[in-house]
C-alpha positions in Angstrom: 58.0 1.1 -23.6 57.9 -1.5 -26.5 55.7 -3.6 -24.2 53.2 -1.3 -23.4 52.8 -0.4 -27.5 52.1 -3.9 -27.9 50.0 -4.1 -25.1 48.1 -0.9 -26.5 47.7 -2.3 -29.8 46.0 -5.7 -28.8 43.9 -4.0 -26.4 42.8 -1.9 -28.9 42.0 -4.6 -31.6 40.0 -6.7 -29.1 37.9 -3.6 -28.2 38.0 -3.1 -32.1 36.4 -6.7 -32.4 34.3 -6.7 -29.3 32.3 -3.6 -31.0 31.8 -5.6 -34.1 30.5 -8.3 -33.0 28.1 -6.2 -30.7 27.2 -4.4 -33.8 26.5 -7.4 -35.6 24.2 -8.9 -32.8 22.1 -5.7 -32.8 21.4 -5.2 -36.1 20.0 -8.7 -36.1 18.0 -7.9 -33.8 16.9 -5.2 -34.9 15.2 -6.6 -38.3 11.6 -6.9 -37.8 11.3 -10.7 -38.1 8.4 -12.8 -40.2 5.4 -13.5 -39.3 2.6 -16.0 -40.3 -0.9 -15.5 -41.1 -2.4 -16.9 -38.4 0.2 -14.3 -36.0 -1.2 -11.2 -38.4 -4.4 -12.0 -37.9 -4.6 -12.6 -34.4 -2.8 -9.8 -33.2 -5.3 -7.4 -35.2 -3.5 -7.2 -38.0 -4.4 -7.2 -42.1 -3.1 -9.4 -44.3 -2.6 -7.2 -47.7 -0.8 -8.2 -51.4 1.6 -6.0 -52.8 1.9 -6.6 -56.0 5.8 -8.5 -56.5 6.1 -8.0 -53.5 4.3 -10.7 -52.2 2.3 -10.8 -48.7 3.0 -8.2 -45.8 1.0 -7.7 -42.5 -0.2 -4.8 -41.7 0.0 -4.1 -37.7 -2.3 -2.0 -36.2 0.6 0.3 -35.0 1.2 1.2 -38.9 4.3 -1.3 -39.0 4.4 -3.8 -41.5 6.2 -7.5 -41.7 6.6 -10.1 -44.3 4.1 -12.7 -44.4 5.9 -16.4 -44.3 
């Protein structure tokens, strides 16, 4: 009985850790990354100043990402 607490309880902290590190993964992912100039521009995109904020572009979609 012991054995299968113990058992229980490191199964339960590797799932534990398993779901944070898959958290962590996908919310890297999921920030929208930087693109340059060149990328805005080329893809249709408008390059626009917000004031300190610095440079964004602005995707045709409506999306927007910083400018590196």
């Amino acid at each position: 009985m012991r054995m299968r607490r113990i058992l229980g309880l490191a199964l339960a902290a590797a799932t534990l850790g398993l779901v944070s590190a898959v958290g962590a993964a996908g919310v890297g992912a999921a920030s929208s990354p930087n693109i340059t100039r060149d990328d805005c521009t080329a893809v249709g995109g408008q390059v626009v100043a917000r004031p300190y904020a610095g440079y964004v572009c602005t995707l045709p979609d409506g999306t927007t990402q910083a400018i590196t």
